[in-house]
MOPAC internal coordinates of N, CA, C and O (Angstrom, degrees):
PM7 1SCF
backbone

  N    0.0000 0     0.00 0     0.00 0    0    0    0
  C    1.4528 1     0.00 0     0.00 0    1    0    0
  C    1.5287 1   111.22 1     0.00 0    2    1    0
  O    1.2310 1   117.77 1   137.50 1    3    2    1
  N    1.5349 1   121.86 1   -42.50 1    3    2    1
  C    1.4007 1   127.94 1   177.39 1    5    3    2
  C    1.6078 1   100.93 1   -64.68 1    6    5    3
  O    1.2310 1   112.56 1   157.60 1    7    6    5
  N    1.4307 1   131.66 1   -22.40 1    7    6    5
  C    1.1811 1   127.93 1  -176.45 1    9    7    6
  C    2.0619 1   108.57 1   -74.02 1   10    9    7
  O    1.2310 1   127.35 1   139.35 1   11   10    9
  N    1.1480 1   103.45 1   -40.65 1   11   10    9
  C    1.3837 1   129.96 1  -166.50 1   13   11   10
  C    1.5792 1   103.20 1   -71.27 1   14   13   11
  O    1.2310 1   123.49 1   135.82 1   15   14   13
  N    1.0982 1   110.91 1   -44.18 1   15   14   13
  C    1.8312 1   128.07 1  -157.76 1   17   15   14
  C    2.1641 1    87.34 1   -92.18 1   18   17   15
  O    1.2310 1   122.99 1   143.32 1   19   18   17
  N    1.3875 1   111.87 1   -36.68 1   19   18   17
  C    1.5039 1   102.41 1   163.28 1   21   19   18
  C    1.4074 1   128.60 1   -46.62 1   22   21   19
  O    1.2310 1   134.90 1   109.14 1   23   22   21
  N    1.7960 1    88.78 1   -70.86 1   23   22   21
  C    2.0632 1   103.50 1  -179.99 1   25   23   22
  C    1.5214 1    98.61 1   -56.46 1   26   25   23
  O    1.2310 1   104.41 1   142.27 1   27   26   25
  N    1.4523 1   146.38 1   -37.73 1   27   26   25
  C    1.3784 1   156.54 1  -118.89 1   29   27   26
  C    2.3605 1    76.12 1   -90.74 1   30   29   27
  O    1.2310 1   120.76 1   159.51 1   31   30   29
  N    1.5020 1   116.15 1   -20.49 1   31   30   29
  C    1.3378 1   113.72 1  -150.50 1   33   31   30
  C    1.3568 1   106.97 1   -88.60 1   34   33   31
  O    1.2310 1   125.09 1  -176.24 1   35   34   33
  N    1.4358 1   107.84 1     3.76 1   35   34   33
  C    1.7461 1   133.23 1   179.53 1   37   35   34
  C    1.1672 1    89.48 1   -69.32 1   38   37   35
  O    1.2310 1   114.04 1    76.86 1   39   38   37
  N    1.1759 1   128.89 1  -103.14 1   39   38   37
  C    1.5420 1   155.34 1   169.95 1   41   39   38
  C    1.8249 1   106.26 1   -14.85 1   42   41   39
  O    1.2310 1   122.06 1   173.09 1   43   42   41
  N    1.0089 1   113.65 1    -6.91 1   43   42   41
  C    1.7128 1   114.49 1   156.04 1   45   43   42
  C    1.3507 1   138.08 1   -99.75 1   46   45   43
  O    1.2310 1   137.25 1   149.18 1   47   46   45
  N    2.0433 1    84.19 1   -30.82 1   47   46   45
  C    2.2823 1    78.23 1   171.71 1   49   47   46
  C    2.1155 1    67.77 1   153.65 1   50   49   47
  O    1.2310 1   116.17 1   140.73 1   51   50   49
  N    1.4616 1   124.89 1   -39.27 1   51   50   49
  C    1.4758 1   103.38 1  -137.74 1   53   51   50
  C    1.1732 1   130.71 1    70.79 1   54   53   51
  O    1.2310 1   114.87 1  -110.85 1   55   54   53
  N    1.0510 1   127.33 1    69.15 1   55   54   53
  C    1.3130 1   137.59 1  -175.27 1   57   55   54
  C    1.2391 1   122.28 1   -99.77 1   58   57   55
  O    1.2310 1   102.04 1   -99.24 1   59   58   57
  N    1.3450 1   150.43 1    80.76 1   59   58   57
  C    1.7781 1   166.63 1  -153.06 1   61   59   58
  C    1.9290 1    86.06 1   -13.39 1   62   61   59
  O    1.2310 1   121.76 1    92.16 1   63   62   61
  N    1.5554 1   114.24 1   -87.84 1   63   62   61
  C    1.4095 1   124.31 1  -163.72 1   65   63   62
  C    1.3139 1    97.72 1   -34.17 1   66   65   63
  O    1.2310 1   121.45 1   112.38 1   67   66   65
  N    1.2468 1   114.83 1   -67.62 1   67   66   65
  C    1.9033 1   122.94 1  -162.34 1   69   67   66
  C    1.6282 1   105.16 1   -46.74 1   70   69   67
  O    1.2310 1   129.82 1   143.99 1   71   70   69
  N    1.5447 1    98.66 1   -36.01 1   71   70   69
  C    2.1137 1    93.19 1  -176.63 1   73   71   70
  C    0.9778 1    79.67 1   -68.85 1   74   73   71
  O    1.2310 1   111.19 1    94.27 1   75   74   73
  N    1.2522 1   134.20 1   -85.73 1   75   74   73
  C    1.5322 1   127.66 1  -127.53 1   77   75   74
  C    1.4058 1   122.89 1   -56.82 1   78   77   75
  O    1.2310 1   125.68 1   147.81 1   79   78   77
  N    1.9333 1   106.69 1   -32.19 1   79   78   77
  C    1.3143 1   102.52 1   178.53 1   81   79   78
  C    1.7591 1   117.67 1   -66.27 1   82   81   79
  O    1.2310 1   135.79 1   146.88 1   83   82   81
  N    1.1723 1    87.05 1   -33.12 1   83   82   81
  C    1.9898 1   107.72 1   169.93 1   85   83   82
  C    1.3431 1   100.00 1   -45.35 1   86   85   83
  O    1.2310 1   123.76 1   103.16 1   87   86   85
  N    1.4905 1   110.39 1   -76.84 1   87   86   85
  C    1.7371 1   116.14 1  -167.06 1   89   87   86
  C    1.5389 1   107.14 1   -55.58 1   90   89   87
  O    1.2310 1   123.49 1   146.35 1   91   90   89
  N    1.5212 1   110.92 1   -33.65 1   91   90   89
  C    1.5498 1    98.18 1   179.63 1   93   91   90
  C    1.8619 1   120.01 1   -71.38 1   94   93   91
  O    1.2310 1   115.93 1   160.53 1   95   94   93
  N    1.2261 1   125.33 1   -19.47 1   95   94   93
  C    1.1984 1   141.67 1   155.68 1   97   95   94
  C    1.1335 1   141.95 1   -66.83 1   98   97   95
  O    1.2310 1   127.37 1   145.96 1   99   98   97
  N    1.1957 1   103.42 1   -34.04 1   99   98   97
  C    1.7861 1   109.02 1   150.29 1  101   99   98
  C    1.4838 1   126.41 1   -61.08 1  102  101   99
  O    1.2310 1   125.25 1   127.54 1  103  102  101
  N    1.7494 1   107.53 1   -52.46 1  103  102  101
  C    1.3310 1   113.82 1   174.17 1  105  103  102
  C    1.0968 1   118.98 1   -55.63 1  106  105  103
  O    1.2310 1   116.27 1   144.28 1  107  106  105
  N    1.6381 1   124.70 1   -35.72 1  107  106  105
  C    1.3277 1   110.36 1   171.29 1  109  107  106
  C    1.7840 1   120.96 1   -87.93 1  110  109  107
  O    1.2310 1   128.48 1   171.35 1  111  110  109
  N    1.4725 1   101.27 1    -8.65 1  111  110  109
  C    1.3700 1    84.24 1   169.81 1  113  111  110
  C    1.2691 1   127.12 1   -76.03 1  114  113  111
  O    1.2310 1   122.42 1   164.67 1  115  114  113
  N    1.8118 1   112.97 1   -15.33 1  115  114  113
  C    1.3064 1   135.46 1   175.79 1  117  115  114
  C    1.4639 1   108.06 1   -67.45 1  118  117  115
  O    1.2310 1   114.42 1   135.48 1  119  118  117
  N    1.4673 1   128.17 1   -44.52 1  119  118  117
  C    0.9611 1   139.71 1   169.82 1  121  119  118
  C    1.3784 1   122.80 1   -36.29 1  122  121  119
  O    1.2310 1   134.25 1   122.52 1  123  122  121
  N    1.3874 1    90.06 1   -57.48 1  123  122  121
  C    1.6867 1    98.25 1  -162.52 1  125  123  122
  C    1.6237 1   102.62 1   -99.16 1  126  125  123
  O    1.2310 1   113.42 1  -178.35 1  127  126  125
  N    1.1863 1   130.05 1     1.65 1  127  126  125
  C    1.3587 1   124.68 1   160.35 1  129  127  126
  C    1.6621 1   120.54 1   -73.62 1  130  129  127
  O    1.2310 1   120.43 1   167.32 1  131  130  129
  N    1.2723 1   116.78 1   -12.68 1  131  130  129
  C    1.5143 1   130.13 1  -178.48 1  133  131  130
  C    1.6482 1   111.54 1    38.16 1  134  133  131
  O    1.2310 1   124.12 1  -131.38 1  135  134  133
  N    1.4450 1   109.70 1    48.62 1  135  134  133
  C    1.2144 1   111.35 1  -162.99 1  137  135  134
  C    1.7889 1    96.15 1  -116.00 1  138  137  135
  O    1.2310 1   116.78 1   -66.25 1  139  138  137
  N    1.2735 1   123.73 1   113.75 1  139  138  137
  C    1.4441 1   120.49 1  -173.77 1  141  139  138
  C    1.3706 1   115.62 1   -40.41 1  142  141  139
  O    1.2310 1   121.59 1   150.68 1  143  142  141
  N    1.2122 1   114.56 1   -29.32 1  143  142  141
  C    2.0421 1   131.53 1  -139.59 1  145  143  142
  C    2.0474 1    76.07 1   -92.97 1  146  145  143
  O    1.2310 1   124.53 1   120.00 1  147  146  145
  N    1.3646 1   108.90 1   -60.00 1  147  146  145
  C    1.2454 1   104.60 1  -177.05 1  149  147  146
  C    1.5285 1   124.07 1   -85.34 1  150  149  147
  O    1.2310 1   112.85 1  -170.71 1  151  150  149
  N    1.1024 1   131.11 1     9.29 1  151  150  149
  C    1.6182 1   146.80 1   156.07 1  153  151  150
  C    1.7702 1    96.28 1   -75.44 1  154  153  151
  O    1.2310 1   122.90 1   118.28 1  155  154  153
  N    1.1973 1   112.05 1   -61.72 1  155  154  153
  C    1.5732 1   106.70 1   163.70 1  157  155  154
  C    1.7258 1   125.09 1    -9.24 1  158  157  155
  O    1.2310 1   142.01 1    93.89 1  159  158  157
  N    1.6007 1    74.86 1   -86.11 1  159  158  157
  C    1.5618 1    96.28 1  -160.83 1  161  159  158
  C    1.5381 1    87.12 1   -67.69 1  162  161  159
  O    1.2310 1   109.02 1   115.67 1  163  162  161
  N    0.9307 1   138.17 1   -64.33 1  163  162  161
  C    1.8668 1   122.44 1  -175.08 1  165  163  162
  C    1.6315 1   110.24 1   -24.62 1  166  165  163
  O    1.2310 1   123.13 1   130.70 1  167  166  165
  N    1.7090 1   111.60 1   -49.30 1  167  166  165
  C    1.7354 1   116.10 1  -178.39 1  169  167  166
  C    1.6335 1    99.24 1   -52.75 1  170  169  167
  O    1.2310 1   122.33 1   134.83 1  171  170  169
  N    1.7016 1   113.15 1   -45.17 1  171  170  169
  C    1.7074 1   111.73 1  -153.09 1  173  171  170
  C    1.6640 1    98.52 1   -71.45 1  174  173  171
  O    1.2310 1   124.60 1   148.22 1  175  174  173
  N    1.0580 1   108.77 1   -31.78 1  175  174  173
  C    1.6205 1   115.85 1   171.89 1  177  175  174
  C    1.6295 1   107.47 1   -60.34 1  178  177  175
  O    1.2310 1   128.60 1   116.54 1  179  178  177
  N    0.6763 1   101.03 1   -63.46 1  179  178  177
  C    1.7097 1   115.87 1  -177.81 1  181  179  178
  C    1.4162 1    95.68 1   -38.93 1  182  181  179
  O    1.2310 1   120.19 1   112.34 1  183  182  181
  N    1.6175 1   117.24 1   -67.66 1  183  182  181
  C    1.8167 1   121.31 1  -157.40 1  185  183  182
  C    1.3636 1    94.82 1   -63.32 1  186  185  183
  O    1.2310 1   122.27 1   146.78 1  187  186  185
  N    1.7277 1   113.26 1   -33.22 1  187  186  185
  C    1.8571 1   107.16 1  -155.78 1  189  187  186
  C    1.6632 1    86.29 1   -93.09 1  190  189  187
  O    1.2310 1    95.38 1  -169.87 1  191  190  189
  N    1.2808 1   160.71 1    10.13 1  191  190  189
  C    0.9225 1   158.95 1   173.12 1  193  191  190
  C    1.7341 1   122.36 1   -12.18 1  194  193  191
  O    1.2310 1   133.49 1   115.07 1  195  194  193
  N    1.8161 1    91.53 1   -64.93 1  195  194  193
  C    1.6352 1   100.56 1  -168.18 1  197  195  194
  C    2.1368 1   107.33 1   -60.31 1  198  197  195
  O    1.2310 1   143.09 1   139.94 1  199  198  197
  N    1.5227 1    72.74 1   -40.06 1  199  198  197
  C    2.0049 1    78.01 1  -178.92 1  201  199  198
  C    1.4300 1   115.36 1   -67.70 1  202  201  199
  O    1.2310 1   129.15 1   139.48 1  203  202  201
  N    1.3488 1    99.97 1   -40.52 1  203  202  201
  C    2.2973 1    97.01 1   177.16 1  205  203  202
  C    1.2859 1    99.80 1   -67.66 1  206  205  203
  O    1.2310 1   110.69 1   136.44 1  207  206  205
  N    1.1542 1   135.11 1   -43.56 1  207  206  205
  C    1.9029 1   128.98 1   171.07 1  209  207  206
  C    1.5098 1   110.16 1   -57.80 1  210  209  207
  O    1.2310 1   128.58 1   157.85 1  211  210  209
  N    0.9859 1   101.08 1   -22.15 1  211  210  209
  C    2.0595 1    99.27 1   177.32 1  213  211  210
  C    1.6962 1    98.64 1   -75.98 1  214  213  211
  O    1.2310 1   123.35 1   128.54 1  215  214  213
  N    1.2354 1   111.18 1   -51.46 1  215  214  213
  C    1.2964 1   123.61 1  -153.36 1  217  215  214
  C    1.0482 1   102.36 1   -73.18 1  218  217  215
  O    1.2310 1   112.29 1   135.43 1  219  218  217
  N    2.0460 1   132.15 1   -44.57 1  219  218  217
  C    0.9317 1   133.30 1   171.25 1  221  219  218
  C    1.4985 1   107.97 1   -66.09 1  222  221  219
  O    1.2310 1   111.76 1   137.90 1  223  222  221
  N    1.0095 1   133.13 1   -42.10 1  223  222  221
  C    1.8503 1   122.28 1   168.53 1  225  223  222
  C    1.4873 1   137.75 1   -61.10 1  226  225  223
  O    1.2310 1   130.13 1   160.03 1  227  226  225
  N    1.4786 1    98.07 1   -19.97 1  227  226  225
  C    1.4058 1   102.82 1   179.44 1  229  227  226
  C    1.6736 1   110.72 1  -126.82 1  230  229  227
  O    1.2310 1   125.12 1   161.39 1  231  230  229
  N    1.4847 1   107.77 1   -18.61 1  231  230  229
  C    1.7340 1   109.74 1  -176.30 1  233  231  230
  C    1.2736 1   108.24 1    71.12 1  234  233  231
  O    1.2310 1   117.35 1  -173.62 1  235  234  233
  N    1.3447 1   122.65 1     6.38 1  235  234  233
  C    1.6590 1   121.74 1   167.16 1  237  235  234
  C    1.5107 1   110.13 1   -84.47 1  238  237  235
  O    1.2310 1   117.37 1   -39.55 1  239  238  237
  N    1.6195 1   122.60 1   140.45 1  239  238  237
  C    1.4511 1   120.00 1   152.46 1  241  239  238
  C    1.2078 1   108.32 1  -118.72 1  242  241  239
  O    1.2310 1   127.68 1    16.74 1  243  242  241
  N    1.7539 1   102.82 1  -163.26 1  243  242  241
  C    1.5636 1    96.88 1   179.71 1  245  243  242
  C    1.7778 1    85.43 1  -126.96 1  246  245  243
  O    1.2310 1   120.65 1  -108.89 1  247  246  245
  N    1.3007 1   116.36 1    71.11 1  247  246  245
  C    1.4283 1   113.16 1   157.52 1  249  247  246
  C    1.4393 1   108.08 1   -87.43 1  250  249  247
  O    1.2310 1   104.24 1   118.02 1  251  250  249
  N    1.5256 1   146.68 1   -61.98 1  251  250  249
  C    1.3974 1   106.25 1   147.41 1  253  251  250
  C    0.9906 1   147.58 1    45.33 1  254  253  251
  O    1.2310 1   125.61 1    81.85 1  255  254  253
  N    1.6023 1   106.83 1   -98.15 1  255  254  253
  C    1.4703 1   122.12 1   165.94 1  257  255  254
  C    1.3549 1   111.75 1   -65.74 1  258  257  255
  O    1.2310 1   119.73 1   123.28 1  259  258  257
  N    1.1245 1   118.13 1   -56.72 1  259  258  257
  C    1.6820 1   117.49 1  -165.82 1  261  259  258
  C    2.0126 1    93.14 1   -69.74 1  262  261  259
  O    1.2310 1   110.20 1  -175.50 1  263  262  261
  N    0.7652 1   136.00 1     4.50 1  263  262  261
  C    1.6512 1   122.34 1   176.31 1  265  263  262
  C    1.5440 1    97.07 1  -108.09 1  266  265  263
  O    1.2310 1   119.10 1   149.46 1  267  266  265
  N    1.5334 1   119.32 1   -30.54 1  267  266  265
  C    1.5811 1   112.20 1   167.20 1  269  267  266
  C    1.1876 1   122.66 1   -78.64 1  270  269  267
  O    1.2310 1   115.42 1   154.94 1  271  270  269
  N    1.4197 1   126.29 1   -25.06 1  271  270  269
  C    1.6405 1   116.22 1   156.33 1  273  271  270
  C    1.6917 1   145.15 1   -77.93 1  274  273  271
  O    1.2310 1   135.68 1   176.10 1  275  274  273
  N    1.7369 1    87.25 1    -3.90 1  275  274  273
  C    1.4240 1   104.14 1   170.42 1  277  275  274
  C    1.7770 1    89.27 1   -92.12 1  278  277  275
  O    1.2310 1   100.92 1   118.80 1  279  278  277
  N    0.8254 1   152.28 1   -61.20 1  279  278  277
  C    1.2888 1   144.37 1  -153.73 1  281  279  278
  C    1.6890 1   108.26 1   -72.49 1  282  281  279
  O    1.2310 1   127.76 1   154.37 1  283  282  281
  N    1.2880 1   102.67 1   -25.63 1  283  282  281
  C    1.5025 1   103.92 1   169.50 1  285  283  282
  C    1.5481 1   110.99 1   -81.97 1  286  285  283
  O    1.2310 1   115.48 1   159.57 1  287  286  285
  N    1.1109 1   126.17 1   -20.43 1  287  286  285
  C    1.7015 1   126.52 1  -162.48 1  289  287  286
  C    1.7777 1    92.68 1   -97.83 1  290  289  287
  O    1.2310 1   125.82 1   168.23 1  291  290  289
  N    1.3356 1   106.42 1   -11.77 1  291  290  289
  C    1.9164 1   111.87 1  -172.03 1  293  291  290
  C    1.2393 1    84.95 1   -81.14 1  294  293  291
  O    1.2310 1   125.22 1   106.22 1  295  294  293
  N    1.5159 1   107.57 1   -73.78 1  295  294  293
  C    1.6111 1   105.22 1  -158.66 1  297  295  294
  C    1.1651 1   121.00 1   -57.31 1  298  297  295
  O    1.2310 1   112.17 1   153.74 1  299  298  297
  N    1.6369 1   132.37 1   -26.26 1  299  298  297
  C    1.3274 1   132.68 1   139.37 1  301  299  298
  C    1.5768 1   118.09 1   -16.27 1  302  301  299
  O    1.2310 1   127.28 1   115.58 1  303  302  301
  N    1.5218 1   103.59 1   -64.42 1  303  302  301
  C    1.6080 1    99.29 1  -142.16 1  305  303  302
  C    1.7268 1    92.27 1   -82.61 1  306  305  303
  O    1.2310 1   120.86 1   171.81 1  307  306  305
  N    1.4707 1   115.95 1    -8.19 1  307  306  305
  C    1.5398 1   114.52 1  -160.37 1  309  307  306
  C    1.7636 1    75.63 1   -92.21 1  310  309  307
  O    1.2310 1   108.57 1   114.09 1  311  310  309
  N    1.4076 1   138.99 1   -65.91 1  311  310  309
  C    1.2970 1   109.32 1   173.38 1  313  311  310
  C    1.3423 1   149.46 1  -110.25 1  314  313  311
  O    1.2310 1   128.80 1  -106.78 1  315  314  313
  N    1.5200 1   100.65 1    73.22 1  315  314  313
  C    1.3368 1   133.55 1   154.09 1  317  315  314
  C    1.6513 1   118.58 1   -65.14 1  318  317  315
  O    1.2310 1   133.21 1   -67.87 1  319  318  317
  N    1.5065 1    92.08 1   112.13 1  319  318  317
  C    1.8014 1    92.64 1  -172.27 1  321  319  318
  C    1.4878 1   108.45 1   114.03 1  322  321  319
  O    1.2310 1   119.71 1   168.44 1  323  322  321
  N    1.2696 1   118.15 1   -11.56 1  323  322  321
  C    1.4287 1   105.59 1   138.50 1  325  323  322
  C    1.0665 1   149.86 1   -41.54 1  326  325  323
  O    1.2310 1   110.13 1   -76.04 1  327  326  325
  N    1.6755 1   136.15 1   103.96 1  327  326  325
  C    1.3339 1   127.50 1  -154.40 1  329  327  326
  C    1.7240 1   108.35 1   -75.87 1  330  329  327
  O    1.2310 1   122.93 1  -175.66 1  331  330  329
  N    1.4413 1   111.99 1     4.34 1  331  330  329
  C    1.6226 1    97.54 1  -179.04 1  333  331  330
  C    1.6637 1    83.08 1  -147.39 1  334  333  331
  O    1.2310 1   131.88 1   -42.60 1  335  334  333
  N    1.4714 1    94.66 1   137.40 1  335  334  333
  C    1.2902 1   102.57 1  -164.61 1  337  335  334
  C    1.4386 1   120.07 1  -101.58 1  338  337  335
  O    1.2310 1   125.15 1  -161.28 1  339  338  337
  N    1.6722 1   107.71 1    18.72 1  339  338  337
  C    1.2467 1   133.65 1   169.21 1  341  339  338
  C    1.5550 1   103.27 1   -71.69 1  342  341  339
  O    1.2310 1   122.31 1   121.98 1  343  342  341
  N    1.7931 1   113.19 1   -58.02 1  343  342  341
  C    1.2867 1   114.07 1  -174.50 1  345  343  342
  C    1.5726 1   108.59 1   -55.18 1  346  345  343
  O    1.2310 1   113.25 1   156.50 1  347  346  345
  N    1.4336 1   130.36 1   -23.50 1  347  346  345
  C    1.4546 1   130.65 1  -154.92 1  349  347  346
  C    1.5396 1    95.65 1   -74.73 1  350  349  347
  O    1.2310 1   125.43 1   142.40 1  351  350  349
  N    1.5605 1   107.17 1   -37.60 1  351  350  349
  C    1.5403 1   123.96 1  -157.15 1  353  351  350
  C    1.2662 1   107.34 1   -82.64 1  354  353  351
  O    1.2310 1   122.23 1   154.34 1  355  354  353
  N    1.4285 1   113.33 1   -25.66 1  355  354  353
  C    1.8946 1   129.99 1  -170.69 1  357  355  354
  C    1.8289 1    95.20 1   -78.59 1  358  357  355
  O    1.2310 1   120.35 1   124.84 1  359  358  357
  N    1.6976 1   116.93 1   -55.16 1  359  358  357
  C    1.3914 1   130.86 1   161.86 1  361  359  358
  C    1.7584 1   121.81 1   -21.34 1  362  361  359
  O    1.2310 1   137.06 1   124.29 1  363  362  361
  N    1.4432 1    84.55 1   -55.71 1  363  362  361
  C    1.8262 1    98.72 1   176.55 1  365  363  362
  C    1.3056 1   113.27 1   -60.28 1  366  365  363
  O    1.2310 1   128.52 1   123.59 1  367  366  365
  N    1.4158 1   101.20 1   -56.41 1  367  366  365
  C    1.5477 1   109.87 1   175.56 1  369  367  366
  C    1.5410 1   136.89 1   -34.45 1  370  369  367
  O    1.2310 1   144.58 1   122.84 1  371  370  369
  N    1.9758 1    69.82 1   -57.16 1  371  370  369
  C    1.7369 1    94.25 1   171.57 1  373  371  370
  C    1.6881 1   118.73 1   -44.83 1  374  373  371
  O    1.2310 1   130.67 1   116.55 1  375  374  373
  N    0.9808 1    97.01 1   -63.45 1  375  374  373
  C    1.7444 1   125.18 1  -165.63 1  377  375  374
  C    1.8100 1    90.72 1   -69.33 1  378  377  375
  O    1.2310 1   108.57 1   157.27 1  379  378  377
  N    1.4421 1   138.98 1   -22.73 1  379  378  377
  C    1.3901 1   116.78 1  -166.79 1  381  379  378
  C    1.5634 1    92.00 1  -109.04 1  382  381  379
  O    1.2310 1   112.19 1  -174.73 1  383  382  381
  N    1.3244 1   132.33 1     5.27 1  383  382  381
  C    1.3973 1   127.99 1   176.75 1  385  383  382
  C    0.9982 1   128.81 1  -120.70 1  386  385  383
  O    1.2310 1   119.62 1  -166.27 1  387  386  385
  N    1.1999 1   118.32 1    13.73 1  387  386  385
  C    1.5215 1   135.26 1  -170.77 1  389  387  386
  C    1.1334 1   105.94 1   -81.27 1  390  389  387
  O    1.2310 1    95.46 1   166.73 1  391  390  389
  N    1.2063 1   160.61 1   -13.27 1  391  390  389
  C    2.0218 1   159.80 1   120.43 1  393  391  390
  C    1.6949 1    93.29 1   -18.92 1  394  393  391
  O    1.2310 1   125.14 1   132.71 1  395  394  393
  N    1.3642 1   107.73 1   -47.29 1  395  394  393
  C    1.4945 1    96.49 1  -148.85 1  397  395  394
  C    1.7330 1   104.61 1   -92.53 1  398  397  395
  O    1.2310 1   109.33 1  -175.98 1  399  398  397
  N    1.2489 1   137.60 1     4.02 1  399  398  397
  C    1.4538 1   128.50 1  -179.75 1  401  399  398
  C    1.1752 1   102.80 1  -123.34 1  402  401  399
  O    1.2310 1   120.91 1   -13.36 1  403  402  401
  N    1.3714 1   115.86 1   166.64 1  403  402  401
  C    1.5372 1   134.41 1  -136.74 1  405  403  402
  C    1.3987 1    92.78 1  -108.37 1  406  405  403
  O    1.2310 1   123.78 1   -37.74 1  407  406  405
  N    1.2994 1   110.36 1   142.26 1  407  406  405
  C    1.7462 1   113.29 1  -170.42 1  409  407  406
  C    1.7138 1    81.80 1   -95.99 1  410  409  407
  O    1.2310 1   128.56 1   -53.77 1  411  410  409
  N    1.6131 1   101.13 1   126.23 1  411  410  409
  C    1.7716 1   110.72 1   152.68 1  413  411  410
  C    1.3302 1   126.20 1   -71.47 1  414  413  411
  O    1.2310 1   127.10 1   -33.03 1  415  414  413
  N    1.2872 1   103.95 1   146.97 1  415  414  413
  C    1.3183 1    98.48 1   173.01 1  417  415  414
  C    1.7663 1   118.35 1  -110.24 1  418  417  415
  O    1.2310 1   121.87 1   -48.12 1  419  418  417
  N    1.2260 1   114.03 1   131.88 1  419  418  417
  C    1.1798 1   112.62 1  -179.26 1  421  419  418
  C    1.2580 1   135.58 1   -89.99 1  422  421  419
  O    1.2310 1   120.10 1   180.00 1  423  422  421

């Protein structure tokens, strides 16, 4: 919940005091739970720091990107074994532009 009520500080503006009192409340709730699973995730917070302070200041991510390189690394691996590696590249294409062309009607 102290994790939730942190990110929750996007959706207000990000405001310096409000993270910090957030971030300072988690860590100690992480602290004082002596629970490995949540000593963890306090470190993964810690390492990912600069990006959850981006994210909490501006509410931007880069899911985006990370949903266009999984969909590019799919359509890859689904055509792998193409003997011309034009079609593999046309595949990628295919599969990363499909938002953008006009459904026909038949």
């Amino acid at each position: 919940e102290e994790l939730r009520a942190l990110l929750a500080c996007a959706r207000r503006g990000g405001h310096r005091h409000e993270i910090s009192t957030r971030l300072h409340r988690f860590n100690a709730w992480c602290a004082d739970s002596r629970l490995p699973e949540l000593e963890r995730l306090a470190g993964t917070i810690e390492a990912w720091w600069p990006e959850v302070l981006g994210f909490l200041q501006t509410g931007l991510t880069n899911a985006g990107t990370e949903a266009t390189n999984r969909t590019v690394k799919t359509a890859a691996r689904t055509a792998y074994g193409f003997r011309n590696l034009e079609n593999q590249r046309r595949r990628v294409r295919f599969a990363c532009t499909r938002r953008q062309r006009r459904v026909t009607v038949c």
